[in-house]
Backbone bond lengths (Angstrom), bond angles and torsions (degrees), N, CA, C in turn:
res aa  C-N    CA-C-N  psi(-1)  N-CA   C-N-CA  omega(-1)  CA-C   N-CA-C  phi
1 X - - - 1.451 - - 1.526 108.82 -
2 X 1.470 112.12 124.05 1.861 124.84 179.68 1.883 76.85 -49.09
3 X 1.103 114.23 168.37 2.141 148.15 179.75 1.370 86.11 -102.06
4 X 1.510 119.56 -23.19 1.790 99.10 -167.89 1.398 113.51 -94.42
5 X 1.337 113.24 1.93 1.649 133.50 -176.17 1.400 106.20 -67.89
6 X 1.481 89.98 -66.41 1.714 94.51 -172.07 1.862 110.89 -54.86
7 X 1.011 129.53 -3.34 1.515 136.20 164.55 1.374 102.66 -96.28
8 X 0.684 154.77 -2.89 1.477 138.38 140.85 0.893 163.19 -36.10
9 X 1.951 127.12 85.21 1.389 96.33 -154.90 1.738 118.29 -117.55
10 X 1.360 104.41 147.39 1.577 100.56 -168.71 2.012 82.29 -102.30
11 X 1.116 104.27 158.19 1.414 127.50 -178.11 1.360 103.76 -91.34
12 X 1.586 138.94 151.28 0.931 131.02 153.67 1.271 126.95 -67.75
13 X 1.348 132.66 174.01 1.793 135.51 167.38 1.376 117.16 -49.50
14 X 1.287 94.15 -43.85 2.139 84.83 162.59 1.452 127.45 -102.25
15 X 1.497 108.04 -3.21 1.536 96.73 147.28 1.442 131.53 -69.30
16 X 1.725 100.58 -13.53 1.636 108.03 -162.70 1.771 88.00 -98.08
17 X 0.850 124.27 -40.38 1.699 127.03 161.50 1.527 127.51 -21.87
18 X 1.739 86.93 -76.16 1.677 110.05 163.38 1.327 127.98 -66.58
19 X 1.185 108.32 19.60 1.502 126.48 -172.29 1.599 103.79 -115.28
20 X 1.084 109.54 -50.55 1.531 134.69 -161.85 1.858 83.44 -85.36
21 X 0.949 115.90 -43.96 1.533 101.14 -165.54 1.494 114.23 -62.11
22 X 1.309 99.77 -41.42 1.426 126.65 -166.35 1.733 108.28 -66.42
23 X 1.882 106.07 -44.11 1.287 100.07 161.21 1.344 130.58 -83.23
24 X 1.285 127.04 4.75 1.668 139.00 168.25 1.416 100.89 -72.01
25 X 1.811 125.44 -56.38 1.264 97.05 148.11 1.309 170.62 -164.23
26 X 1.266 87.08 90.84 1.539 104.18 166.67 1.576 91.75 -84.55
27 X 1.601 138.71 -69.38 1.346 129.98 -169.94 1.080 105.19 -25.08
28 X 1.431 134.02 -60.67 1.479 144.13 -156.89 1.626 115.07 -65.89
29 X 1.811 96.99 -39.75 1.571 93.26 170.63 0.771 128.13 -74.43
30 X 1.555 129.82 -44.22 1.613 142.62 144.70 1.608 126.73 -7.92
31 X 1.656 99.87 -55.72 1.735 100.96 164.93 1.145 114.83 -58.20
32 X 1.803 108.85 -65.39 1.599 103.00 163.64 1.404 160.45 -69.91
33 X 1.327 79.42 33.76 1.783 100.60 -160.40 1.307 122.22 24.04
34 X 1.392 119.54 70.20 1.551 115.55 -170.79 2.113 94.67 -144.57
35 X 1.383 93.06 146.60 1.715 84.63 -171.17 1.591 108.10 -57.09
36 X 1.763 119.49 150.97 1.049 115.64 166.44 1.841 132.07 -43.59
37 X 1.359 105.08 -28.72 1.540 106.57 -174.20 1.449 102.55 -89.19
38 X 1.325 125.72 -11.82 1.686 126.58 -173.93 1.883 105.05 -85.43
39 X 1.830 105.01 -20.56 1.314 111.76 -168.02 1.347 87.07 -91.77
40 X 1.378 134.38 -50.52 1.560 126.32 -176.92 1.291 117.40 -56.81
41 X 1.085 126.17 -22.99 1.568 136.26 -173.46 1.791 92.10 -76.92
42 X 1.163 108.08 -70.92 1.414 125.95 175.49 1.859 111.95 -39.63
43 X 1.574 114.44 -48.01 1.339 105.33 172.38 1.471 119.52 -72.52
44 X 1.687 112.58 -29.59 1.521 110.53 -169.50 1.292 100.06 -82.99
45 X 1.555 128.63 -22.46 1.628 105.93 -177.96 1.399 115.42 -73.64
46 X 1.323 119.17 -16.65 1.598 113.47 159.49 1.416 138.87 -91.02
47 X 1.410 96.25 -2.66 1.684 112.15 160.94 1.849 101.25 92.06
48 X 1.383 101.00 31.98 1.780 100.44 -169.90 1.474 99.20 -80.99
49 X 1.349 110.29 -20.76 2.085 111.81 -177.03 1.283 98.28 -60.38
50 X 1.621 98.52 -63.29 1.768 95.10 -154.08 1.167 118.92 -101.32
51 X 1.914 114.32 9.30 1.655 120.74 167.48 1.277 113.75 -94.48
52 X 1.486 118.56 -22.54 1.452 120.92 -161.62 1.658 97.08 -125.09
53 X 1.813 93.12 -86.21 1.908 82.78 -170.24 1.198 122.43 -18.60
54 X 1.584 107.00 -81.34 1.590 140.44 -152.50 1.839 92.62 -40.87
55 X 1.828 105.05 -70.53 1.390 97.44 172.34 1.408 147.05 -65.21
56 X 0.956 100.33 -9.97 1.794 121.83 179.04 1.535 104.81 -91.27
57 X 1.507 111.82 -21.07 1.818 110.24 -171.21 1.614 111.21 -35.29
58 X 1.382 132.52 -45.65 1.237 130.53 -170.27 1.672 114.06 -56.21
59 X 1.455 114.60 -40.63 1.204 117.76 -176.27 1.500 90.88 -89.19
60 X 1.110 113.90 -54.16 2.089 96.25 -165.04 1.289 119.65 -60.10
61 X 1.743 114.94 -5.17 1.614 93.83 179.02 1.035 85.84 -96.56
62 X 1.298 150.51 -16.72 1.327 120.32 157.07 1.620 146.41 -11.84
63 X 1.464 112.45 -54.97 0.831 141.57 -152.79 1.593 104.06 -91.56
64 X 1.633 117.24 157.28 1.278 97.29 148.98 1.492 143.65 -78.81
65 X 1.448 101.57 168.99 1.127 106.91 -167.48 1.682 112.85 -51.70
66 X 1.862 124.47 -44.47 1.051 144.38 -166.28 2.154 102.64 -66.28
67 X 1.514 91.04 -34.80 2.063 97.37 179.69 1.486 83.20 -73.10
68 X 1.522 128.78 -69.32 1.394 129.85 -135.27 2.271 85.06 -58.89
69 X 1.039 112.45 -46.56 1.433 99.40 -167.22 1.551 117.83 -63.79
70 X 1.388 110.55 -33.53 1.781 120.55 179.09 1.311 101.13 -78.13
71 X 1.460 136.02 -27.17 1.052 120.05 159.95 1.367 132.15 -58.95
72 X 1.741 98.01 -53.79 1.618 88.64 173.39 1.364 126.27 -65.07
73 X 1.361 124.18 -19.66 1.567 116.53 -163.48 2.005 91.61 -83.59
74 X 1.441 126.34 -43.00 1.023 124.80 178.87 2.123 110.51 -48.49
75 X 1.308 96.91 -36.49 1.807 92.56 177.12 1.079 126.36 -69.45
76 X 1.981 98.07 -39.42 1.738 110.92 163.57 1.121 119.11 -25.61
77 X 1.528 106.44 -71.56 1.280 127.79 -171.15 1.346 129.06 -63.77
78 X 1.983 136.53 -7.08 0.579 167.51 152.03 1.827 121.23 -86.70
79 X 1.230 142.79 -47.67 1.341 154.66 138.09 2.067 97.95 -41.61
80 X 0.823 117.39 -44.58 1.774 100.81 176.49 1.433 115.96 -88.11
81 X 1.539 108.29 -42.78 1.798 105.56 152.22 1.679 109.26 -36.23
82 X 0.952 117.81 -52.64 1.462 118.34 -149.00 1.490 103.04 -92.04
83 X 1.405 131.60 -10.98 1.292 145.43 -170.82 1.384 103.73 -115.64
84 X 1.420 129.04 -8.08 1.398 135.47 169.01 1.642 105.65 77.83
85 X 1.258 118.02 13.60 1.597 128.49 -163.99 1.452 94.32 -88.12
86 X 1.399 104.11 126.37 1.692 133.07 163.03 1.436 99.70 -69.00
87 X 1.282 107.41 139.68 1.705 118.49 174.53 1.420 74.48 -105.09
């Protein structure tokens, strides 16, 4: 065994989750130029973390980064239509 193994660390499935969430959005705020914590506020009051990301994670890290962001801002925008929510 390489000595540099045993320092190694792999993340668990919900560290690799909470990882992925966290960069969905910042990507998302970035397009929309809006601070990252104003876009999380904005995704969790419509439940896009823990209805969509969180469960969808297997297929969305799939994807690229450039789909995973046009996707989400297109659901945003559709989930607050549909929730009657004022941006």
């Amino acid at each position: 065994m390489n000595p540099k193994d045993k320092y190694e660390y792999c993340p668990s499935e919900d560290e690799k989750i909470a990882i992925f969430v966290a960069s969905c959005v910042e990507s998302v705020a970035k397009a929309l130029d809006v601070a990252p914590g104003t876009m999380y506020q904005r995704m969790a009051r419509i439940g896009l973390i823990k209805d969509y990301i969180i469960p969808c994670y297997n297929v969305l890290h799939t994807e690229s980064r450039q789909h995973v962001t046009e996707d989400l801002i297109k659901t945003i925008e559709i989930w607050e239509k549909k929730q009657g929510v004022a941006i």
